[in-house]
N, C-alpha and C positions, 0 to 999 in steps of 0.2 A: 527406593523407587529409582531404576535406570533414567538416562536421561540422554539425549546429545542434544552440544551446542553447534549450533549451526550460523551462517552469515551470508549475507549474499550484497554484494559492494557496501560493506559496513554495517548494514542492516540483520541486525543479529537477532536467534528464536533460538529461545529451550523447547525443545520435541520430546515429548513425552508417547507413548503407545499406551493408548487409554481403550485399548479394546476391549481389555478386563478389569479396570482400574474406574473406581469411584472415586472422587473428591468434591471439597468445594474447593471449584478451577480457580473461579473468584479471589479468594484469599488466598488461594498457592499461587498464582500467577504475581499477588503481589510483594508475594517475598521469596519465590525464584529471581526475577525481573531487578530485584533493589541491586544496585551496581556495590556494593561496598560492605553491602550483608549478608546478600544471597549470591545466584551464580553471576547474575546480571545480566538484562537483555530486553529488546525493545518489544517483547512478546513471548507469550506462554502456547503451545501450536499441539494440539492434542493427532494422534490418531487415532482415528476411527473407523468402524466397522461401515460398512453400505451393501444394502439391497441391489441396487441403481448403478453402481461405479465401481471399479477400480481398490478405490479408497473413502472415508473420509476426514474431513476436516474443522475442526474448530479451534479461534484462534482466538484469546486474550489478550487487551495492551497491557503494559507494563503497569497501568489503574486498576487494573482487575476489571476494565470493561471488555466487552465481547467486541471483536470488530467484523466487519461484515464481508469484505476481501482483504487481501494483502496479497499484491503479484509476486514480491519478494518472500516471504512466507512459501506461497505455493509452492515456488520453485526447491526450495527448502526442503519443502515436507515431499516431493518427489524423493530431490536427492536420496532424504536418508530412509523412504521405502524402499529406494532400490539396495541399498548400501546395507540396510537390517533383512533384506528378503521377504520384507510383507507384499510387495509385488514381485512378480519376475522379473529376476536380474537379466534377461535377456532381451526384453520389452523393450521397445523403445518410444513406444507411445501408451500414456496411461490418462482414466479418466476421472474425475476426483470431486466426490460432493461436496460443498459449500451451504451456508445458509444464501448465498446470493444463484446459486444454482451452478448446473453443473461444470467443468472446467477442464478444456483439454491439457495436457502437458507434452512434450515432443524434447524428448536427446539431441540436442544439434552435435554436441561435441563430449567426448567424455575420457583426459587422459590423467592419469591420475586421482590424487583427492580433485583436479580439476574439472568441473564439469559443470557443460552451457547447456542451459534447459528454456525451452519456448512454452511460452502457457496462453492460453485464451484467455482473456479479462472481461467477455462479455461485452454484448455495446453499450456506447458512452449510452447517458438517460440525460435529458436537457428537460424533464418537466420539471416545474418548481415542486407540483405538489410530490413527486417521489424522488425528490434529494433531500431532505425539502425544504424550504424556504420559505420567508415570512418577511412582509414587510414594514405588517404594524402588528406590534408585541401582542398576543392574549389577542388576538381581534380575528386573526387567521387571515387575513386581507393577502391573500399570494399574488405573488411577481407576474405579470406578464409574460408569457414566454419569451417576446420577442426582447428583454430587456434582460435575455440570461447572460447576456457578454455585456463588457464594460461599463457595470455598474457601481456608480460611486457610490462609497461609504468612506468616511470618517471616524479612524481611529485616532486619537490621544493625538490632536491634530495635525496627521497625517492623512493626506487625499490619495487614497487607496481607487484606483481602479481593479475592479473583481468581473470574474467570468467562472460562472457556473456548471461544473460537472460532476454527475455521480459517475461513477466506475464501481460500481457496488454499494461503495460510499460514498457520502459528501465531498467534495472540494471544491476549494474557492483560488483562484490562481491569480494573481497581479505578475501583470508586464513590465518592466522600467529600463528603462535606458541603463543605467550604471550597472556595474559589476553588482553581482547578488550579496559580496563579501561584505558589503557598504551598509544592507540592510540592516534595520534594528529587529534580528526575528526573534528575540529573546524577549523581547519587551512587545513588540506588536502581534506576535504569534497568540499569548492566552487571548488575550484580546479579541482577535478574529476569531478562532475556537469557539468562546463561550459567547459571540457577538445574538443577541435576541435575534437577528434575522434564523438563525439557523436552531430550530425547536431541538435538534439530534445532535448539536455542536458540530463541528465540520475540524479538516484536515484543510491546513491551508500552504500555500508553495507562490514562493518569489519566482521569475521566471527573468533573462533574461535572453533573446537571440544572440546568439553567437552569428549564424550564416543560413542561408535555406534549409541545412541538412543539421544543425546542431544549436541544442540549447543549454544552457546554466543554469541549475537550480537550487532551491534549498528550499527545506520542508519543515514545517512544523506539523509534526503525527497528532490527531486530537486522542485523548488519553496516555501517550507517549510525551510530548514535547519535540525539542529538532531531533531530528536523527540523520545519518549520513547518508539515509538512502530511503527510499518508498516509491516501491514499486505500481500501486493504485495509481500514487500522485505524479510518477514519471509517465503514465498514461493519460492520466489527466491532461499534464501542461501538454501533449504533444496533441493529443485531440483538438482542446481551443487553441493552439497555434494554428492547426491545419483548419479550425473553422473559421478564424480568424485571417484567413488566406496568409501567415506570416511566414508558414515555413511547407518544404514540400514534404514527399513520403517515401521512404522511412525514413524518421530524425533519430539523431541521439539525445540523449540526456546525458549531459555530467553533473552527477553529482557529488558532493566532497568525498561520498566513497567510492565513486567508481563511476562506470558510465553503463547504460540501459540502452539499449534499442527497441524500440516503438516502431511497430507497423499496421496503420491503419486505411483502408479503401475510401472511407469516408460513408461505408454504407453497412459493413457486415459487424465481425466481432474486431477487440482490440487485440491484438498480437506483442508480449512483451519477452526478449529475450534478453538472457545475461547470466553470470557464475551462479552460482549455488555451491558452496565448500564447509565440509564436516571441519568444525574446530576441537573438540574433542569428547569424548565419552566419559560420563558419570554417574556416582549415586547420591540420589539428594535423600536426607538422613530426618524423617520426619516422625 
């Protein structure tokens, strides 16, 4: 079975063309994905056939769970339809199915293996009940909406202030003064993930301000673990920044792999730009 590996600011996906191709993803994603056994990679990114689009797509974490977006993914799965010829190489704008619904993509730039690709993430969702959230276990008692930002919780006693957004997925963002490098996200990451508020486990992200126009961050992926980059959640932090009036628009995101541009109105879809680069071509031997 062919394969490429792909990466976009660190954040790396095995691309598979599942147009004709049956498997359980499930179990292949989790031993594509194993860093030391398999090829290695924060995700298993299938292509698919659509009625409706362009393309589509379905995308696995490195758990064998399904995840519902991934911006960096997306951008990904453009790159190497343009680069295999399942779209036309000439396009420069392509449309592309998702289980979170449909999703534009746009060529900013393209020289070499180099190329910056703009995708639509859909708009933020601030209801409790469709991220969703919980505030007392088994009971269903959901949050208020008006208490979706700077809600404390307590982790492994640390006082976590969290702000609530889906971007297809779950996230939970905390703000802190300190460099993000200081964080414990190794140790308080599972923790927030599989925390009872959250029935779907969540993707959670340290944040801190840099200036009006850039922020710091680090991620923990739910069914992944940290990874150098996430694209959902570099939308994430930049939405509750600008709901949070912290920063204006468009900000950056640096993350340890790289840096994201985020551009949002505050009213329409999220806008996420940044690399997308083929790492190399294989056959996985099953």
């Amino acid at each position: 079975m062919k394969f490429s590996k792909l990466q976009s600011t660190g954040n790396d996906f095995v691309i598979i063309d599942a147009r004709k191709n049956k498997r359980d993803w499930t179990r292949l994603a989790r031993a594509i994905c194993r860093r030391h056994f398999g090829i290695g990679a924060d995700g298993l990114i299938l292509v698919l056939p659509s009625k409706i689009a362009d393309i589509g797509m379905r995308i696995f974490n490195a758990d064998g769970s399904e995840a519902e977006a991934c911006g960096n993914g997306l951008r990904c799965l453009v790159r190497y339809a343009i680069s295999k010829g399942v779209i036309n190489k000439e396009i420069s704008e392509a449309v592309i199915e998702t289980i979170s619904g449909l999703r534009k993509a746009k060529i900013i730039t393209s020289i070499g293996n180099k190329t910056s690709i703009q995708v639509s993430m859909g708009k933020p969702e601030f209801d409790p009940i469709k991220i969703p959230i919980v505030t007392v276990p088994g009971r269903g008692n959901l949050l208020d909406i008006n208490m979706m930002t700077d809600y404390p919780v307590t982790v492994s006693d640390l006082q976590l202030s969290l702000t609530f957004v889906a971007m297809g997925n779950p996230h939970a963002i905390h703000f802190q003064m300190q460099p993000v490098s200081e964080f414990p996200l190794c140790n308080v990451g599972p923790m927030v993930e599989n925390n009872k508020l959250f029935p779907n486990r969540t993707n959670f992200e340290v944040a801190r301000i840099i200036d009006h126009n850039s922020i710091e961050v680090r991620v923990w992926e739910r069914g992944v673990g940290e990874t150098l980059s996430c694209g959902s959640g570099a939308c994430a932090v930049a939405v509750a920044s600008l709901v949070l009036h912290k920063t204006s628009n468009p900000v950056l995101i640096k993350l340890p792999g790289g840096i994201l541009e985020v551009d949002w109105n505050g009213i329409g879809e999220v806008l996420l730009s940044g690399p997308a680069e083929i790492v190399f071509d294989g056959e996985w031997l099953d």
